[in-house]
N, C-alpha and C positions, 0 to 999 in steps of 0.2 A: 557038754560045751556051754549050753545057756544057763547052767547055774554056777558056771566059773565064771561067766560075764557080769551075772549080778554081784557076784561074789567080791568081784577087782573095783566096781561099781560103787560098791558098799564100803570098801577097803577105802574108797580114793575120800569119797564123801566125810567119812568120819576123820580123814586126816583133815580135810580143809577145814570141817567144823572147828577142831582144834586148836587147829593155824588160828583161826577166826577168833575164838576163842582166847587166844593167847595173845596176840596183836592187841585185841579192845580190852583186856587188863592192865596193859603197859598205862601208867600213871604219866599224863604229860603236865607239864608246869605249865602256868597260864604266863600268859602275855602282862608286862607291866604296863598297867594305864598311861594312856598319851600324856594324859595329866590329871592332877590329884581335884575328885572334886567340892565344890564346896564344902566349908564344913563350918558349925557354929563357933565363931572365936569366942562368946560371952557363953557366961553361965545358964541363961534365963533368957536368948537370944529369942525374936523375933525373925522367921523368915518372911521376906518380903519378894515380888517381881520386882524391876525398874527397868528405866527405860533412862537413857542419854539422852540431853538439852542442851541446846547453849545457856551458859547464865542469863539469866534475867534476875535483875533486884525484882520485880515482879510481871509475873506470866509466862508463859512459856517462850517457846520459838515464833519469832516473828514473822506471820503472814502473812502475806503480801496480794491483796484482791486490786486489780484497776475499777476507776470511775467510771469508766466507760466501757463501751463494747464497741469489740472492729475486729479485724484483723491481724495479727502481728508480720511487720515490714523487716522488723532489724532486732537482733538481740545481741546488748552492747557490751555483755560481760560474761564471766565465762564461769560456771558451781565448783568452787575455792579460790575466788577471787575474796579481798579485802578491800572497803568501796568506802569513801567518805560519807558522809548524811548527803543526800541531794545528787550523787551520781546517777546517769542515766542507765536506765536497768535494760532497756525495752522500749521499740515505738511501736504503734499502735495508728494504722494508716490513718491519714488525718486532713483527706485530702476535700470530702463535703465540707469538714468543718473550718478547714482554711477559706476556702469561697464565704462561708457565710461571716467569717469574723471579717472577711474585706467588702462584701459588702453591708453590712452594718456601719464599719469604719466609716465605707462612703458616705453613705446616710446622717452619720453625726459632724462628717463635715460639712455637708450641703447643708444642715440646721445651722450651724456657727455663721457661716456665710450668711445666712436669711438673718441672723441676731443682729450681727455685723452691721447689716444694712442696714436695719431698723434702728441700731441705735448711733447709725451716722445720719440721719434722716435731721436736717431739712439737705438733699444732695443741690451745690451751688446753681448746676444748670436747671433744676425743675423751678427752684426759688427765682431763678429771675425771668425766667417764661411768665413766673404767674404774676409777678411787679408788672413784666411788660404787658402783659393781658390788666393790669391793674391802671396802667397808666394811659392805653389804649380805651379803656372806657373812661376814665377822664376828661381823654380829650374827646369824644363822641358826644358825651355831656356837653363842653364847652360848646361845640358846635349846634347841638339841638338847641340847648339855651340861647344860643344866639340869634339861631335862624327862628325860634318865636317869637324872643323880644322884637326883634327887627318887624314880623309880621303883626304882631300885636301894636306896636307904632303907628304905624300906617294905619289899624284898622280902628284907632282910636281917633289919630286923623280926620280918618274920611272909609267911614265906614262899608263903602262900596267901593273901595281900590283895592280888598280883598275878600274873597267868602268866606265864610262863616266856617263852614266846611273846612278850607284850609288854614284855617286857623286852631280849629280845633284838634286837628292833624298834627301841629305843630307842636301843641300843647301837650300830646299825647308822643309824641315822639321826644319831648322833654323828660316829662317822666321815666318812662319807658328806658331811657339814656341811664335817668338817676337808680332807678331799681339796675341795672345793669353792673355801674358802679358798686352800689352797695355789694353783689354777689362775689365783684373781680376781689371786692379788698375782704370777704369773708375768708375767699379763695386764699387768697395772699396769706393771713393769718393760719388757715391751717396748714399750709405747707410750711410756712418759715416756725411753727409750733413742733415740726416733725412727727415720729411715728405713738401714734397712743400708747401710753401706758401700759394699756392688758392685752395689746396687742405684742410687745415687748414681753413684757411677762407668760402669756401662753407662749410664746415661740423660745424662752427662755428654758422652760418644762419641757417642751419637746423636745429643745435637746439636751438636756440633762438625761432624759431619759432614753436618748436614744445611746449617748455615751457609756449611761448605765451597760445596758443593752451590749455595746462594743465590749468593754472591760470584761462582761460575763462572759463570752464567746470567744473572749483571750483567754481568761481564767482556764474555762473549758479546754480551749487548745492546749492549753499545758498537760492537762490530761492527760491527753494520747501520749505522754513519754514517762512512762513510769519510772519512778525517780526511788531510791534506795531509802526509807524515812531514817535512818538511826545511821551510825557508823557500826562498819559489823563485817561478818563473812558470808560469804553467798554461799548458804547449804547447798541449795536446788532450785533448780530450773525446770520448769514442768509443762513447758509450751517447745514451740517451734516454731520458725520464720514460716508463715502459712495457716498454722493454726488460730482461730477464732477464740477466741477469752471476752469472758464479759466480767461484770460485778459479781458473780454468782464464782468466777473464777475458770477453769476449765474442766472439761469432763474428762475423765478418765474410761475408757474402752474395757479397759481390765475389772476393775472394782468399780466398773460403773457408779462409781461416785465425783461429787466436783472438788477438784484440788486447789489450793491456791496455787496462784499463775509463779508466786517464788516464797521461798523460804531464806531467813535470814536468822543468821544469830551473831552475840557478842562478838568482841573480841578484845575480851578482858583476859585471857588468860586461865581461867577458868572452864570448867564442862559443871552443868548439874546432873542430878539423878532422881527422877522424881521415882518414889514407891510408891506402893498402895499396898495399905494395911487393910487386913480384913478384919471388916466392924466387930467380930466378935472376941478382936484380939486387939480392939483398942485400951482397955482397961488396964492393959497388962505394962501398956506404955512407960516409960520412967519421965519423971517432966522434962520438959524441953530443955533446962538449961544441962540436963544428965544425961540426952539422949546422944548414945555413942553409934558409929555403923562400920561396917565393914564391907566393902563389894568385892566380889569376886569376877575376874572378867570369862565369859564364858569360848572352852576349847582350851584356855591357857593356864600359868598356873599364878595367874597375877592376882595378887589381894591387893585391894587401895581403902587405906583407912577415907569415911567420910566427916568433912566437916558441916554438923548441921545448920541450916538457914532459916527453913522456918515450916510451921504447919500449915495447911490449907481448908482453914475450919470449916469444910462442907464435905458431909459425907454423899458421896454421888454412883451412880450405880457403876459395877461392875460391868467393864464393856472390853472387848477385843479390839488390835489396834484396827482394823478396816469400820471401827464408829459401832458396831452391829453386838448387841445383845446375843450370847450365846445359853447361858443357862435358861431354864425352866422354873428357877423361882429367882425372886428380887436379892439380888447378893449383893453386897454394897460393900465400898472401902473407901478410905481417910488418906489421902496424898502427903507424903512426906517428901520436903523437896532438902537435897543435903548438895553441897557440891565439892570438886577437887579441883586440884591445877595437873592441867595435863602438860607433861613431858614430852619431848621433844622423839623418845625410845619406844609412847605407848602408842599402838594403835587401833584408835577407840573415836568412833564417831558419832554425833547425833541420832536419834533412832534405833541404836544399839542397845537388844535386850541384855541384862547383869543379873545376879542373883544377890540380893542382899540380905545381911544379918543386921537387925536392930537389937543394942543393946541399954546397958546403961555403965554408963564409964564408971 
């Protein structure tokens, strides 16, 4: 009985092997590709990476750092917007720097005011205060001079109808009148002369300078609203209402690296495509007025012929896009920037890796 069991055991096994057997012979057709991939159009073709830009007649994509550091309050436009030069992009709270641009303001008006004054200086009511103080010692004069002469009369007279003593009193109170006079009418002149010269002049400085001062603290307040420099398209946006951004731009949590706070590019109708050729395959280059290209968009089965623009005569190292050196020895390549007109059916954006073929037409 247990060597029928093995027996039916052995029987079943060698049939499944078979089955098994037979099944993984069966020859299946393979699947046809999503899409067909690159492939060299030229004879003698260059393979290249690239990467999508906006055109620029020169430089890349347009980035965008603030003057300032603060906060962000408002964010005025939205990543595919199309914005004039000078559109506001973003504020940037502005509310220490408001107080100080008003009171500075105050300050270079309170100087205009002191200039003002000083150069309405001799004012009517001081001037005739110091006449009437001018013509009040005049008449004190008259009267001491009087009342000597008169004592000095008598005491020429009859020299014991007055003492000696008050007479000399007299005399001294003559004087005295006269130097009085002299001070009222110095007085006089320098008020009806008005305000000195370098006293005008330093108060003229001060407030130039203080105005200086106000305009720079305006300047600065414009600042805080980051304004679009070029006419163009708003790639991205890389803050948030809340988030802090300075000159350095904003940090990034992920690639802890600092990003610009926006990106902009053309919008000429145009896309570029910058390459990099690896240095040991610069040689091989056709000259620039012969240099043909072909990109292919990647996952599809789009080829877009490129029209070339120009080279970027510095060869600079080999880097990945997060900025970071990845090989182990200096690898270095040569930027070719070429560009197309995108159509309205492709869709292909900024920062989009391609595969490209450098040839020669």
């Amino acid at each position: 009985m247990r060597n029928r069991i093995i027996f039916i055991l052995s029987a079943i096994g060698l049939l499944a092997a078979l089955a098994s057997a037979y099944i993984m012979g069966i020859e299946t057709k393979a699947e046809p590709p999503v899409f067909e991939p690159a492939s060299n159009p030229f004879a003698n073709g260059i393979y290249a990476n690239g990467i999508i830009e906006s055109y620029q007649a020169n430089g890349t994509n347009i980035n965008i750092y603030p003057e300032v550091s603060g906060t962000v309050t408002r964010i005025l436009v939205q990543e595919g917007d199309t914005v004039q030069a000078g559109t506001p992009l973003l504020a940037i709270d502005d509310s220490v720097q408001r107080l100080t641009v008003s009171q500075q303001q105050s300050q270079s008006e309170a100087a205009l005011a002191q200039l003002q004054a000083l150069k309405a200086q001799p004012r009517a009511e001081t001037l005739s205060v110091s006449k009437a103080q001018m013509n009040l010692a005049a008449a004190n004069l008259k009267t001491s001079k009087d009342q000597y002469d008169k004592q000095k009369r008598s005491y020429d007279i009859n020299p014991k109808s007055i003492s000696k003593d008050a007479l000399d009193t007299a005399e001294n109170a003559w004087k005295s009148a006269q130097r009085n006079l002299d001070v009222a009418k110095r007085q006089y002149d320098l008020v009806r002369a008005g305000a000195w010269v370098y006293d005008i002049n330093n108060q003229q400085k001060q407030y130039e300078a203080l105005s200086n001062a106000y305009r720079a603290s305006s300047a600065l307040l414009e600042k805080y609203t980051v304004k679009a420099p070029v006419t163009g398209t708003v790639l991205s946006l890389n803050t948030a209402v809340g988030s802090f951004i300075s000159s350095q731009g904003v940090y990034n949590a992920y690639t802890q690296t600092s990003n610009p706070v926006a990106i902009m590019g053309s919008d000429e109708g145009f896309l570029a495509v910058r390459c990099y050729i690896d240095e040991i395959l610069i040689q091989r280059l056709p000259a620039p007025d012969q240099i043909a290209a072909q990109m292919s968009i990647r996952g599809t089965d789009i080829k877009v012929s490129l029209e070339f623009v120009r080279i970027q005569p510095y060869v600079s190292p080999k880097i990945s896009l997060s900025d970071q050196r990845q090989e182990r020895v200096d690898l270095r390549v040569l930027p070719i920037i070429f560009r197309f007109r995108k159509n309205a059916d492709m869709r292909i954006y900024p920062g989009q890796l391609v595969d490209v073929y450098v040839g020669q037409k």
